[in-house]
PDB file of N, CA, C and O in Angstrom:
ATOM      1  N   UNK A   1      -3.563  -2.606  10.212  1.00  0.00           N
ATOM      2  CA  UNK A   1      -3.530  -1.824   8.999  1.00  0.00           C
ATOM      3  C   UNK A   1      -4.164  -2.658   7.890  1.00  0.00           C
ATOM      4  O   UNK A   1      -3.828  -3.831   7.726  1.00  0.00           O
ATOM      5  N   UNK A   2      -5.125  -2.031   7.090  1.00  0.00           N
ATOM      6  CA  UNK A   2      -6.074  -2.866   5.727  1.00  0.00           C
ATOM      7  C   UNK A   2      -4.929  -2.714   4.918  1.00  0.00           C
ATOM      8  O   UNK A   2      -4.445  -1.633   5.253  1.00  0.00           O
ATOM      9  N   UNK A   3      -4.195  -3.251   3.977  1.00  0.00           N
ATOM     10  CA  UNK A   3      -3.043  -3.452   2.916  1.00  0.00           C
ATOM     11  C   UNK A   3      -4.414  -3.688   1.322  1.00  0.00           C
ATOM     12  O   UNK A   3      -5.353  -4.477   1.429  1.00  0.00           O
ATOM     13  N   UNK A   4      -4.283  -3.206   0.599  1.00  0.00           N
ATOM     14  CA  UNK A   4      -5.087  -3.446  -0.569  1.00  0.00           C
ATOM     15  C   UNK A   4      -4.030  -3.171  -1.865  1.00  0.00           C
ATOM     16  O   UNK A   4      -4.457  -3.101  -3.017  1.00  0.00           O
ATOM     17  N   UNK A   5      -3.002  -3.066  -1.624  1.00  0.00           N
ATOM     18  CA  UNK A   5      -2.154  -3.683  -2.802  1.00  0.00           C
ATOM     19  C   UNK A   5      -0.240  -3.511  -2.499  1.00  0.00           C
ATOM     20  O   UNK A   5       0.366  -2.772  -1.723  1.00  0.00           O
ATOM     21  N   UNK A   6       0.100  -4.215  -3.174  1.00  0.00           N
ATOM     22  CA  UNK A   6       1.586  -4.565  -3.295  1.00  0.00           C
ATOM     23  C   UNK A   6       1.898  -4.194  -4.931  1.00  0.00           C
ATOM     24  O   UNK A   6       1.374  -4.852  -5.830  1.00  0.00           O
ATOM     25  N   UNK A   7       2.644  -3.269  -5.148  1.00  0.00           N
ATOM     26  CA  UNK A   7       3.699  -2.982  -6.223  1.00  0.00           C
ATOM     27  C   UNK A   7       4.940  -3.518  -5.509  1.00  0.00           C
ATOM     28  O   UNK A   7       5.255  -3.077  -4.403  1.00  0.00           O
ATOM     29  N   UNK A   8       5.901  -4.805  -6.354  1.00  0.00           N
ATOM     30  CA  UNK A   8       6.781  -5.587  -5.487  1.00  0.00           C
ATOM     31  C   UNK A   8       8.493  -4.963  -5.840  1.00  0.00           C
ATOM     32  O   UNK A   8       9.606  -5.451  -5.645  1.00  0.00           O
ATOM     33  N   UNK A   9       8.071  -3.817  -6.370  1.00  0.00           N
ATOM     34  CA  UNK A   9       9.656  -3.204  -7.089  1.00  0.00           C
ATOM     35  C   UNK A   9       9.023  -1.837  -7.651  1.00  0.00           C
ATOM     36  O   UNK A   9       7.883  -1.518  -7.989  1.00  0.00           O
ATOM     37  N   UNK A  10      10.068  -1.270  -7.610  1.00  0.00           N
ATOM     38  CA  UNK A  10       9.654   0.926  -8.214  1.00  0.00           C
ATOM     39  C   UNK A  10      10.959   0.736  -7.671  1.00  0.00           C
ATOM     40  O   UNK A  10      11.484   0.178  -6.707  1.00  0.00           O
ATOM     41  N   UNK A  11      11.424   1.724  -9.115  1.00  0.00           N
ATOM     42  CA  UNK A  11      12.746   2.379  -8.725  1.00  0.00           C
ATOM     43  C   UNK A  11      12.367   4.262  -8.782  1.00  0.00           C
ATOM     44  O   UNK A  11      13.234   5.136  -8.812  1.00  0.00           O
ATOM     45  N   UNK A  12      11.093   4.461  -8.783  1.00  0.00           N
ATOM     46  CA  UNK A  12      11.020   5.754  -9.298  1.00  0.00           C
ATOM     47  C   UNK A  12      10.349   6.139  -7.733  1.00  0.00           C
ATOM     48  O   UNK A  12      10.690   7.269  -7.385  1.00  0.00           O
ATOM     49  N   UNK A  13       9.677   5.596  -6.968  1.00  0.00           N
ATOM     50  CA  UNK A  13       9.012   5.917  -5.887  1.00  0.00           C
ATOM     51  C   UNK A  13       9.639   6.608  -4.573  1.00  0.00           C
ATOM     52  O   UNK A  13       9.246   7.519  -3.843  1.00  0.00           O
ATOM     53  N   UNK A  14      10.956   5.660  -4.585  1.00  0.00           N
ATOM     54  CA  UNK A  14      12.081   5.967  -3.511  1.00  0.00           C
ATOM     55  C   UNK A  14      12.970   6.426  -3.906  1.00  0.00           C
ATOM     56  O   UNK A  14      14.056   5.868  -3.742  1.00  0.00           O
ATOM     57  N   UNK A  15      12.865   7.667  -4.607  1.00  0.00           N
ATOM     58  CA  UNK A  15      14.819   8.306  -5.283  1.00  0.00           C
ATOM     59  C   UNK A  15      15.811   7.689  -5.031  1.00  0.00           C
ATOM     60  O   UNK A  15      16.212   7.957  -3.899  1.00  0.00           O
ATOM     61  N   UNK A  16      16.536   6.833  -5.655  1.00  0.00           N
ATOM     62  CA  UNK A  16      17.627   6.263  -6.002  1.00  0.00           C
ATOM     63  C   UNK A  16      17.223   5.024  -5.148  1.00  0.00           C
ATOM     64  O   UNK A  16      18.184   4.718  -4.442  1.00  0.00           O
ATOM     65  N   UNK A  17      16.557   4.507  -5.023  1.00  0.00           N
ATOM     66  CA  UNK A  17      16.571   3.111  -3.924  1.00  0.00           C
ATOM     67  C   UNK A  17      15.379   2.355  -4.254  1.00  0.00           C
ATOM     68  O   UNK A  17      14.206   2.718  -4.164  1.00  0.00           O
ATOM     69  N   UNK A  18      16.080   0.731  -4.837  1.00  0.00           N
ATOM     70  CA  UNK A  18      14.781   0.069  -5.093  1.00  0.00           C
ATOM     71  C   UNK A  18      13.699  -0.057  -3.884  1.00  0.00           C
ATOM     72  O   UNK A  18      14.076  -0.120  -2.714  1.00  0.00           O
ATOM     73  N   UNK A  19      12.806  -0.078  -4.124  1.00  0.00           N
ATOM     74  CA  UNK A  19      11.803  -0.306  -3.404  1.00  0.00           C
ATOM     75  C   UNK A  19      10.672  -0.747  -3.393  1.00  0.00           C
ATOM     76  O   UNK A  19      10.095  -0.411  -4.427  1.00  0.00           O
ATOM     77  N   UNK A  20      10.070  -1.320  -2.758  1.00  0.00           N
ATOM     78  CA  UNK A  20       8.344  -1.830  -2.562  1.00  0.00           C
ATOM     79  C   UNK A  20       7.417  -1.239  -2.120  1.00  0.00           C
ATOM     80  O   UNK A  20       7.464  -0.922  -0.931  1.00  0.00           O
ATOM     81  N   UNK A  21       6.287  -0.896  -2.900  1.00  0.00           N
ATOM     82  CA  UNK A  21       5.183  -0.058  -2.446  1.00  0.00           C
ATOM     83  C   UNK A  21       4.256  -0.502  -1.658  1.00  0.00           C
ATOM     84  O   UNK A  21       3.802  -1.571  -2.067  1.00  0.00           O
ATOM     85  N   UNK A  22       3.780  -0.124  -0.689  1.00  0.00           N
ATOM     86  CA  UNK A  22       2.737  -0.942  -0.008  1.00  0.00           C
ATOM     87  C   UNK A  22       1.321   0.172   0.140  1.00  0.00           C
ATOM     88  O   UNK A  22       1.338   1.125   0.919  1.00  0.00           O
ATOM     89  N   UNK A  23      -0.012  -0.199  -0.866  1.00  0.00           N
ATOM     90  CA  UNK A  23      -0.679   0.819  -0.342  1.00  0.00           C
ATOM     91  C   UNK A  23      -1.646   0.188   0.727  1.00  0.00           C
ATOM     92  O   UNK A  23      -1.811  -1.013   0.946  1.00  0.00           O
ATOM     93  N   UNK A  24      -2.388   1.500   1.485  1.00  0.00           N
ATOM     94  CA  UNK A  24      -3.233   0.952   2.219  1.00  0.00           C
ATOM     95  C   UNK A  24      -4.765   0.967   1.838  1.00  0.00           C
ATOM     96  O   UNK A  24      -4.869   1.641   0.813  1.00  0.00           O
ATOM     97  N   UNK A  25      -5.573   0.657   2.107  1.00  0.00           N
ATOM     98  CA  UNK A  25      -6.939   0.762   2.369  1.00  0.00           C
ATOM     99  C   UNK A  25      -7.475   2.319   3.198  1.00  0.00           C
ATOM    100  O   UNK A  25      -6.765   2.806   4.077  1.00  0.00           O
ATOM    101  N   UNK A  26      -8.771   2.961   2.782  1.00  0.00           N
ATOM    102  CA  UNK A  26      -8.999   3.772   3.516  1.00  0.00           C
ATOM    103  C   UNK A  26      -8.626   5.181   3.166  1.00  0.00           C
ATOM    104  O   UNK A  26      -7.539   5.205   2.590  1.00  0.00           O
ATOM    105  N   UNK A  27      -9.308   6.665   3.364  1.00  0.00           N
ATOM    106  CA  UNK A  27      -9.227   7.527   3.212  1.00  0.00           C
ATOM    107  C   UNK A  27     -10.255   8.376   4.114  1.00  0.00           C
ATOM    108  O   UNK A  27     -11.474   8.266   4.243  1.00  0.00           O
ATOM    109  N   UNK A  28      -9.486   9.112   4.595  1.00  0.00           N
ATOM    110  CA  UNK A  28     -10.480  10.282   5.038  1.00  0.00           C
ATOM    111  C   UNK A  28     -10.806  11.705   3.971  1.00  0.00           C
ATOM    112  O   UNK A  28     -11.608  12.626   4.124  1.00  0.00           O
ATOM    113  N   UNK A  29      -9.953  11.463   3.015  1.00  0.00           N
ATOM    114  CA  UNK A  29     -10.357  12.777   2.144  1.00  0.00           C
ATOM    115  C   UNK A  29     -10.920  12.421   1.018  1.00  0.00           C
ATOM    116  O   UNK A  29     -10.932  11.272   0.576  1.00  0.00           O
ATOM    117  N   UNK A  30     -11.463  13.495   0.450  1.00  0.00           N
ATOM    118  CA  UNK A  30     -12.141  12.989  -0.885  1.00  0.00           C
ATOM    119  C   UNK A  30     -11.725  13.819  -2.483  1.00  0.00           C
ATOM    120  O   UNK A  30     -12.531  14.536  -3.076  1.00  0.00           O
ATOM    121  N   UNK A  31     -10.705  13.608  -2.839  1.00  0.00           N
ATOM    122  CA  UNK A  31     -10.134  14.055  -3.327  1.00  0.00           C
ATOM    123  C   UNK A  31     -10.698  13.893  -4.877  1.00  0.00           C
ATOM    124  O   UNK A  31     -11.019  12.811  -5.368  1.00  0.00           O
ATOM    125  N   UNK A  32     -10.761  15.232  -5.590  1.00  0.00           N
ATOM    126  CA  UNK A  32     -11.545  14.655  -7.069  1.00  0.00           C
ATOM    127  C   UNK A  32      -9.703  14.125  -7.906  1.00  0.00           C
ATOM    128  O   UNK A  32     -10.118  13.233  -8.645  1.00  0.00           O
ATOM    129  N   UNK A  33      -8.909  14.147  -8.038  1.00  0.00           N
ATOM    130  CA  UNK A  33      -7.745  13.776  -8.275  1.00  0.00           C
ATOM    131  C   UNK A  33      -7.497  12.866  -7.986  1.00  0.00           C
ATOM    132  O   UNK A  33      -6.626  12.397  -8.718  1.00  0.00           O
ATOM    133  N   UNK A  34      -8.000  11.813  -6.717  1.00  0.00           N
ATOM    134  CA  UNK A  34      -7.687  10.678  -6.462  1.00  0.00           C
ATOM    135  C   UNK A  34      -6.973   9.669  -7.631  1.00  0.00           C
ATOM    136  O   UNK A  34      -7.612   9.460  -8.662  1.00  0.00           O
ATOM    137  N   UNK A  35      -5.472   8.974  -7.427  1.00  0.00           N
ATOM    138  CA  UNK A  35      -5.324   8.351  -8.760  1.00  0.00           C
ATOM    139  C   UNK A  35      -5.658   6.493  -8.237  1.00  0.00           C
ATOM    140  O   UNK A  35      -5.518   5.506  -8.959  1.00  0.00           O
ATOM    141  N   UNK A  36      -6.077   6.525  -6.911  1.00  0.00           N
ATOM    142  CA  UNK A  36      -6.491   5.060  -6.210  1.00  0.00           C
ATOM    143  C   UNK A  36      -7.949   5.606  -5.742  1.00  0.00           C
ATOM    144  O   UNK A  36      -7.905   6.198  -4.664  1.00  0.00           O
ATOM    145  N   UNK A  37      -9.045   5.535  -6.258  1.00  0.00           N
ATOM    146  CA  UNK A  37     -10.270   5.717  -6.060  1.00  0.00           C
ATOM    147  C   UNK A  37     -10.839   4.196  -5.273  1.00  0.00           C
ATOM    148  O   UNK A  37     -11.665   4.141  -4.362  1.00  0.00           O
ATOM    149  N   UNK A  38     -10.311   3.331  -5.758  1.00  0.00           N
ATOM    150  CA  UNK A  38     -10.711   2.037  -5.121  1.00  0.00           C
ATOM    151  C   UNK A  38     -10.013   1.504  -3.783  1.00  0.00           C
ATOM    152  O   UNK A  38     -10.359   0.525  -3.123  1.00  0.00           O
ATOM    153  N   UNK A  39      -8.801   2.503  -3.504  1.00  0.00           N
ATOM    154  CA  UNK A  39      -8.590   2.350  -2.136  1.00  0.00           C
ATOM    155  C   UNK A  39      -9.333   3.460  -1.167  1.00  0.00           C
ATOM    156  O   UNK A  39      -9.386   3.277   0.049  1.00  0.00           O
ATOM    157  N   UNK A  40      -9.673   4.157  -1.544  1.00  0.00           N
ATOM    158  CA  UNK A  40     -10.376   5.072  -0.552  1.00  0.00           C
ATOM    159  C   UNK A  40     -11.698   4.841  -0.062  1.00  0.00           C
ATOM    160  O   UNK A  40     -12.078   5.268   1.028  1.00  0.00           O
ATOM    161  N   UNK A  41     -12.507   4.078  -0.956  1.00  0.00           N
ATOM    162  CA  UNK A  41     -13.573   3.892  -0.745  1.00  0.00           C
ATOM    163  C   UNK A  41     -13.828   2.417  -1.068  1.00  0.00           C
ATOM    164  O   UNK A  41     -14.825   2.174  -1.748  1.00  0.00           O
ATOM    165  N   UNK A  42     -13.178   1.566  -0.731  1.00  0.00           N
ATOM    166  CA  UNK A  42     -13.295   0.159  -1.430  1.00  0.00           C
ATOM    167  C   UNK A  42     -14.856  -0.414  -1.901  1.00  0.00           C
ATOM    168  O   UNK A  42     -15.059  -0.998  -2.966  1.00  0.00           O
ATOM    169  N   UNK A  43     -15.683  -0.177  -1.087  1.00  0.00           N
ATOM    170  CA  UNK A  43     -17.021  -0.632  -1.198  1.00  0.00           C
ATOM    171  C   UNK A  43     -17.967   0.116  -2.470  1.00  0.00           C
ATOM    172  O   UNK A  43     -19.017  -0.380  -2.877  1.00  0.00           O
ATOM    173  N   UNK A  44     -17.617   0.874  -2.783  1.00  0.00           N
ATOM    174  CA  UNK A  44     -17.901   1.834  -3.979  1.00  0.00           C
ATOM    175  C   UNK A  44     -17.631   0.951  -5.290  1.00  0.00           C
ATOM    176  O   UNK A  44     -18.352   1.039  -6.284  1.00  0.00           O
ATOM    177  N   UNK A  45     -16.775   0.285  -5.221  1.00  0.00           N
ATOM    178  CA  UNK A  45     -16.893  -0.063  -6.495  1.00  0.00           C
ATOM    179  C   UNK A  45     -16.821  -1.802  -6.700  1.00  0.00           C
ATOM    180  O   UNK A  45     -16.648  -2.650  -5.824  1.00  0.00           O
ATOM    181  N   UNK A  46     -17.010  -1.981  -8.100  1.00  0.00           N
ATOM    182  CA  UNK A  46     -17.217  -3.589  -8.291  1.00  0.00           C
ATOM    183  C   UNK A  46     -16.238  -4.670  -7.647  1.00  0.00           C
ATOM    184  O   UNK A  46     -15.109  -4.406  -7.234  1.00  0.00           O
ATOM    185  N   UNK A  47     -16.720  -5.679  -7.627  1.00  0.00           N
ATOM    186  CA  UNK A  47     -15.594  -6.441  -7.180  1.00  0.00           C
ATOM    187  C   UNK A  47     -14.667  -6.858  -8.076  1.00  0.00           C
ATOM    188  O   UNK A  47     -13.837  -7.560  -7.498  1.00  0.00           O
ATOM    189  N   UNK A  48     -14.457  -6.746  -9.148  1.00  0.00           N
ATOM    190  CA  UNK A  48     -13.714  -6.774 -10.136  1.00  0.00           C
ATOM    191  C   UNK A  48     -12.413  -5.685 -10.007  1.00  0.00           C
ATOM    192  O   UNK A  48     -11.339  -5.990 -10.525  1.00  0.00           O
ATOM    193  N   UNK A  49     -12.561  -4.506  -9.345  1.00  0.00           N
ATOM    194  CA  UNK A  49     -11.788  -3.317  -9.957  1.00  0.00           C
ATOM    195  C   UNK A  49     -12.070  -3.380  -8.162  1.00  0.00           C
ATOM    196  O   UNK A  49     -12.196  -2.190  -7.873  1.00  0.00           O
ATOM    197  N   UNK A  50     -12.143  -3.767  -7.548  1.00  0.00           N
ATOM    198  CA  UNK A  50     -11.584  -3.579  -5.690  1.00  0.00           C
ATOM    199  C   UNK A  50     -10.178  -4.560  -5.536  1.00  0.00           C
ATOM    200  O   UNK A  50     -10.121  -5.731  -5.909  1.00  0.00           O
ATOM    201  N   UNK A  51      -9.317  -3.967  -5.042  1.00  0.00           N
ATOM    202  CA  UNK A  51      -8.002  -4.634  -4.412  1.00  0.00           C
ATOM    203  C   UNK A  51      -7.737  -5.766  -3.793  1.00  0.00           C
ATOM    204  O   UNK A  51      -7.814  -5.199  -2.702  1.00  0.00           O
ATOM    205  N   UNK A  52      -7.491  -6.870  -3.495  1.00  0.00           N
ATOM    206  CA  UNK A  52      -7.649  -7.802  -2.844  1.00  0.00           C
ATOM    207  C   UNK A  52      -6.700  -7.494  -1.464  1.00  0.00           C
ATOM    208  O   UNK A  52      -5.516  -7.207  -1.642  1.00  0.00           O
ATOM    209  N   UNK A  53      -7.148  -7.549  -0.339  1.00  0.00           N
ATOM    210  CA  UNK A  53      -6.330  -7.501   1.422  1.00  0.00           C
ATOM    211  C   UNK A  53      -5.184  -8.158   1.228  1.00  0.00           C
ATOM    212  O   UNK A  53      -5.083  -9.260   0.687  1.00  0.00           O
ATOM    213  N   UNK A  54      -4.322  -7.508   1.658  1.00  0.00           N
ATOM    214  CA  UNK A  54      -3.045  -8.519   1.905  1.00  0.00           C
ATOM    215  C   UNK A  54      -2.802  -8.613   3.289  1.00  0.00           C
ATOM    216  O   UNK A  54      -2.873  -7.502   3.814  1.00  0.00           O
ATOM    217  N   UNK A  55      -2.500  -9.665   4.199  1.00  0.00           N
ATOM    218  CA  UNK A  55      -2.285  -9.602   5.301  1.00  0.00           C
ATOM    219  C   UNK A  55      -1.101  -9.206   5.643  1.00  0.00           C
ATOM    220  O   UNK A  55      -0.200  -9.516   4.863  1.00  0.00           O
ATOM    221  N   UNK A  56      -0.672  -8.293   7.077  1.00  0.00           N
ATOM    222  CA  UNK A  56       0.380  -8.060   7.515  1.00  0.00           C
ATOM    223  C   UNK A  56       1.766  -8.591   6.995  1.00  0.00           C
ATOM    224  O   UNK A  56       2.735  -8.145   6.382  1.00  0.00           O
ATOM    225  N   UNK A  57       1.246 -10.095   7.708  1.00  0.00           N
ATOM    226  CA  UNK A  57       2.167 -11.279   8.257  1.00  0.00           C
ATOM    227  C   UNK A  57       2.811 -11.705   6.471  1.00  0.00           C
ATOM    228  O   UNK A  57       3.956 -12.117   6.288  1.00  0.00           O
ATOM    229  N   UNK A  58       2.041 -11.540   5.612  1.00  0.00           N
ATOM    230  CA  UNK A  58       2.165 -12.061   4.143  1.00  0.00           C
ATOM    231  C   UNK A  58       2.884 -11.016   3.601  1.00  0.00           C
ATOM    232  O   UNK A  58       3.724 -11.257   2.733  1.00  0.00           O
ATOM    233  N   UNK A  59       2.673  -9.861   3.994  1.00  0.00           N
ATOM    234  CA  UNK A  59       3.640  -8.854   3.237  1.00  0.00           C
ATOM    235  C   UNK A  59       5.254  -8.621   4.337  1.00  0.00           C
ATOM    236  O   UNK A  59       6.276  -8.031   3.988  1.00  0.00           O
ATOM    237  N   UNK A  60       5.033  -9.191   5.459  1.00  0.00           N
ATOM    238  CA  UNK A  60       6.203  -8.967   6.052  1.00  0.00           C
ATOM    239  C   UNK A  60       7.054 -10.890   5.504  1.00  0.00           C
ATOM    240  O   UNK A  60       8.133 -11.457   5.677  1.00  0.00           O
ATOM    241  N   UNK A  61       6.386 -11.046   5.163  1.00  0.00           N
ATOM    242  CA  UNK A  61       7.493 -12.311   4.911  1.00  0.00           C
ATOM    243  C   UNK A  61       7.560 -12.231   3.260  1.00  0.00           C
ATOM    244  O   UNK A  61       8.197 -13.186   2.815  1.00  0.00           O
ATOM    245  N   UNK A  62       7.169 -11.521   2.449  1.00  0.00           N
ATOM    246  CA  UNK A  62       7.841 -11.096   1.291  1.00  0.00           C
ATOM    247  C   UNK A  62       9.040  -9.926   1.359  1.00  0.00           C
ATOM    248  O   UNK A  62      10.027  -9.854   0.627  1.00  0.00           O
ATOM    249  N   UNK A  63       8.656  -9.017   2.473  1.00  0.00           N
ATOM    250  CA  UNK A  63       9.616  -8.399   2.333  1.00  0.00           C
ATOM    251  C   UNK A  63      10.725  -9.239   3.101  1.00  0.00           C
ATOM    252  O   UNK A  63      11.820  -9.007   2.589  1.00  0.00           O
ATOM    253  N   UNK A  64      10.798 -10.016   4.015  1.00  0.00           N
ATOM    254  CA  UNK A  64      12.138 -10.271   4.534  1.00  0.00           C
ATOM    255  C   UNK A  64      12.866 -11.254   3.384  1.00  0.00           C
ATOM    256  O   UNK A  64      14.065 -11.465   3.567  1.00  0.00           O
ATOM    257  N   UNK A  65      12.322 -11.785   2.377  1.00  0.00           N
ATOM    258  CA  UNK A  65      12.650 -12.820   1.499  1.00  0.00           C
ATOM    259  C   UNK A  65      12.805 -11.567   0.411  1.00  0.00           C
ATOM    260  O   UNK A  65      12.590 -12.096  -0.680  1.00  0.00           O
ATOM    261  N   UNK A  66      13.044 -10.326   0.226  1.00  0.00           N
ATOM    262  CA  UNK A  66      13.758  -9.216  -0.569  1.00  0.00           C
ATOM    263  C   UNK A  66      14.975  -8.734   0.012  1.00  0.00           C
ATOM    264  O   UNK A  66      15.843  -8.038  -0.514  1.00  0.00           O
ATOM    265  N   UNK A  67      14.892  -9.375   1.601  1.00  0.00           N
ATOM    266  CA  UNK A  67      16.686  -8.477   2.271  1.00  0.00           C
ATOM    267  C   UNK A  67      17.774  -8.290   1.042  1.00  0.00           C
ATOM    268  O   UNK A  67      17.948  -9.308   0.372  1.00  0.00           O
ATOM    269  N   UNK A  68      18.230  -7.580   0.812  1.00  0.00           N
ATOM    270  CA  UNK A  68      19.398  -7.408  -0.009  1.00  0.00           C
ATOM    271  C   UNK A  68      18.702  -6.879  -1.748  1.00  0.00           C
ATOM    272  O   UNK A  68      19.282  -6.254  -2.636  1.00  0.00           O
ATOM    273  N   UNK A  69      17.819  -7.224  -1.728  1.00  0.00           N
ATOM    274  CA  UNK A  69      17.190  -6.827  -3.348  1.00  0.00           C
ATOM    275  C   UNK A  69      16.098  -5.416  -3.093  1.00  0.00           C
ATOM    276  O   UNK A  69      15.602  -5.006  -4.142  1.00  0.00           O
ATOM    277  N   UNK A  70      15.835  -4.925  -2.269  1.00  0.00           N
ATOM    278  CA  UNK A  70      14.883  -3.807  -1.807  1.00  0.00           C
ATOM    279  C   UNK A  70      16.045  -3.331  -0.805  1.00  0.00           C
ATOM    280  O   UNK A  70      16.925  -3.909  -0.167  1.00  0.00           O
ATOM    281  N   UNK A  71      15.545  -1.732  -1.006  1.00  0.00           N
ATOM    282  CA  UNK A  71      16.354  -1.009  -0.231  1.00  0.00           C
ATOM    283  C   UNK A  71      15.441   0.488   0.648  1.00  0.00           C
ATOM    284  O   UNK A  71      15.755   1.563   1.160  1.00  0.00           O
ATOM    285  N   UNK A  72      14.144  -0.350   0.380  1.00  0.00           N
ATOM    286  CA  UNK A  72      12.702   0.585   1.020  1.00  0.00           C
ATOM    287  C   UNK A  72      11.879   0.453   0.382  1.00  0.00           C
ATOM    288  O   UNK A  72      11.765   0.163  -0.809  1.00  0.00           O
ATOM    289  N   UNK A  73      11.018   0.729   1.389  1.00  0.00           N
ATOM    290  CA  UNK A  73       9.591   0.666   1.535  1.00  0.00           C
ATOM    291  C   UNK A  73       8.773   1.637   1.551  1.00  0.00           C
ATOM    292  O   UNK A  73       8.557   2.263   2.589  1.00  0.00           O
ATOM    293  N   UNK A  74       8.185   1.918   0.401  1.00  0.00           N
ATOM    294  CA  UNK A  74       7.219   3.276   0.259  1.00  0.00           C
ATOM    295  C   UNK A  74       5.370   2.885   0.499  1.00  0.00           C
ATOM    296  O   UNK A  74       4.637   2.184  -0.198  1.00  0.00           O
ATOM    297  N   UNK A  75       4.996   3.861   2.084  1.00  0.00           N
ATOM    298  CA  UNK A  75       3.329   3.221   2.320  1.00  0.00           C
ATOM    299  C   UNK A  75       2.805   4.212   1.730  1.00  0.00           C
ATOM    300  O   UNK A  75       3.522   5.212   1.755  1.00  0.00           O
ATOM    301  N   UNK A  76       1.681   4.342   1.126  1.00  0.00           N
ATOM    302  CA  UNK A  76       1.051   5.070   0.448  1.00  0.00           C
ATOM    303  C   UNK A  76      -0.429   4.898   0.502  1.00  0.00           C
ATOM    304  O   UNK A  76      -0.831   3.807   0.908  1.00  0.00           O
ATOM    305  N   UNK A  77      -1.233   5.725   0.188  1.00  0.00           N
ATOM    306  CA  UNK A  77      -3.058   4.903   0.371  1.00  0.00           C
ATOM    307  C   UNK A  77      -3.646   5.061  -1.006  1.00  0.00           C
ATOM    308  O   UNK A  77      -3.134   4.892  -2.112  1.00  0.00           O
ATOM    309  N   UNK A  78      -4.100   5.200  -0.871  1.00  0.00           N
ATOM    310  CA  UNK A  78      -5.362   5.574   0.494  1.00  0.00           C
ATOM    311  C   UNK A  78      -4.767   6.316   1.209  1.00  0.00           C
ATOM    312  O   UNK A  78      -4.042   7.079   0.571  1.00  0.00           O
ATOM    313  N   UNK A  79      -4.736   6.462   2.393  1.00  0.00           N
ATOM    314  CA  UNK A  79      -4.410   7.437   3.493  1.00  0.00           C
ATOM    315  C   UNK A  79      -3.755   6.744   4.722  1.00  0.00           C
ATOM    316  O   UNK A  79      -4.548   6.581   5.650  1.00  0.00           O
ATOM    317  N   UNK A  80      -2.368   6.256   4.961  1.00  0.00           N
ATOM    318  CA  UNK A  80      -1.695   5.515   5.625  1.00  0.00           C
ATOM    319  C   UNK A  80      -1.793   5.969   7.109  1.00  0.00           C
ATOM    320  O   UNK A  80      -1.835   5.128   8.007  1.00  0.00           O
ATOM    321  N   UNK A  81      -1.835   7.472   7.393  1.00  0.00           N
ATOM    322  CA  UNK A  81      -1.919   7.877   8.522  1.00  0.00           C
ATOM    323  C   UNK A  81      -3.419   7.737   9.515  1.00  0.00           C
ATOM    324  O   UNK A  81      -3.521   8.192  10.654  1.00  0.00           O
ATOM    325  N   UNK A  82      -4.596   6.935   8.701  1.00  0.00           N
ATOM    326  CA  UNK A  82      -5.185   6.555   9.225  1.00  0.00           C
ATOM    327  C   UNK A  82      -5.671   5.533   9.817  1.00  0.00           C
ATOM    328  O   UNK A  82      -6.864   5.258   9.939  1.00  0.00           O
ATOM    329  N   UNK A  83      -4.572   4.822  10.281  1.00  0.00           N
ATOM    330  CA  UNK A  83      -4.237   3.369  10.516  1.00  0.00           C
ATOM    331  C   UNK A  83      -3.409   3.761  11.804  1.00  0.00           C
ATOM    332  O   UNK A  83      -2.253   4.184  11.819  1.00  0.00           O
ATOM    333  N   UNK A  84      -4.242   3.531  12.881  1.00  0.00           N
ATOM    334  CA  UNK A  84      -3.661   3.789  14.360  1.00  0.00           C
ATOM    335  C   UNK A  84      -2.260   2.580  14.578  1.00  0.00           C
ATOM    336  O   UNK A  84      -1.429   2.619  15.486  1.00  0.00           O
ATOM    337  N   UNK A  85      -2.336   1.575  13.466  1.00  0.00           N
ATOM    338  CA  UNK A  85      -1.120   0.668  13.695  1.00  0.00           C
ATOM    339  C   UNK A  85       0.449   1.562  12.704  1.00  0.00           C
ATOM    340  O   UNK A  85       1.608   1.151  12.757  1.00  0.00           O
ATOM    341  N   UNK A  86       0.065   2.543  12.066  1.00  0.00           N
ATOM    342  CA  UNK A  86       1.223   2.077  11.315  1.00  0.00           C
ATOM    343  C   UNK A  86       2.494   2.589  11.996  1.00  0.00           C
ATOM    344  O   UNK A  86       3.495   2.156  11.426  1.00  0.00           O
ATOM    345  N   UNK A  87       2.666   3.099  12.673  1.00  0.00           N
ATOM    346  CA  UNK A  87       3.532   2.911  13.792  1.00  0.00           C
ATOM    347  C   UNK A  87       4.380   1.833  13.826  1.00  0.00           C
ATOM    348  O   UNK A  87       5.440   1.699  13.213  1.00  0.00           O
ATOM    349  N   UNK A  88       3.694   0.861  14.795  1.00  0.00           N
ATOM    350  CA  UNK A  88       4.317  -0.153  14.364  1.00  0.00           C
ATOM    351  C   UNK A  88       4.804  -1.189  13.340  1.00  0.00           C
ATOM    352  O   UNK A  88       5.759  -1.965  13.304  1.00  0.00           O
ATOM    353  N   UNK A  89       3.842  -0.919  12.573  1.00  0.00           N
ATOM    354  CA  UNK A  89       3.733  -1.491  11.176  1.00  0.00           C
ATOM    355  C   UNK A  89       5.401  -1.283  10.574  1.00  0.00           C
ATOM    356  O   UNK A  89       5.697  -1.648   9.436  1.00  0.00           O
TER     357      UNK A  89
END
């Protein structure tokens, strides 16, 4: 799964439950509403205003160092369902 950003707390994302946002990289739709234009198409735009990758392994060891302070995890994209991993993810 491409990870292109971390929001590390939202209490508004997960109704009643702190949580961490994880978006992904990638889109299959093209939405004129898009409110992440730079995750859908990363290469489209400057490198200034593109997301930086977060690796798996880097966002799973922030979240286990939240046990008890997060109470979920909201994936979001870009388009999460286009990530043949997130399954496991």
């Amino acid at each position: 799964m491409i990870i292109g950003g971390l929001e590390k707390i939202s209490l508004l994302d997960f109704p009643g439950t702190p949580a961490a946002i994880v978006f992904t990289q990638g889109c299959n739709f093209r939405c004129r509403f898009c409110y992440n234009p730079m995750l859908v198409v990363p290469s489209r735009h400057e490198k200034t205003t593109n997301p930086p990758q977060i690796m798996p392994a880097d966002l799973l060891l922030f979240l286990q160092s939240r046990v008890g302070k997060l109470d979920g995890v909201v994936i979001t994209g870009g388009e999460p369902t286009i990530h043949p991993d997130l399954p496991q993810f």
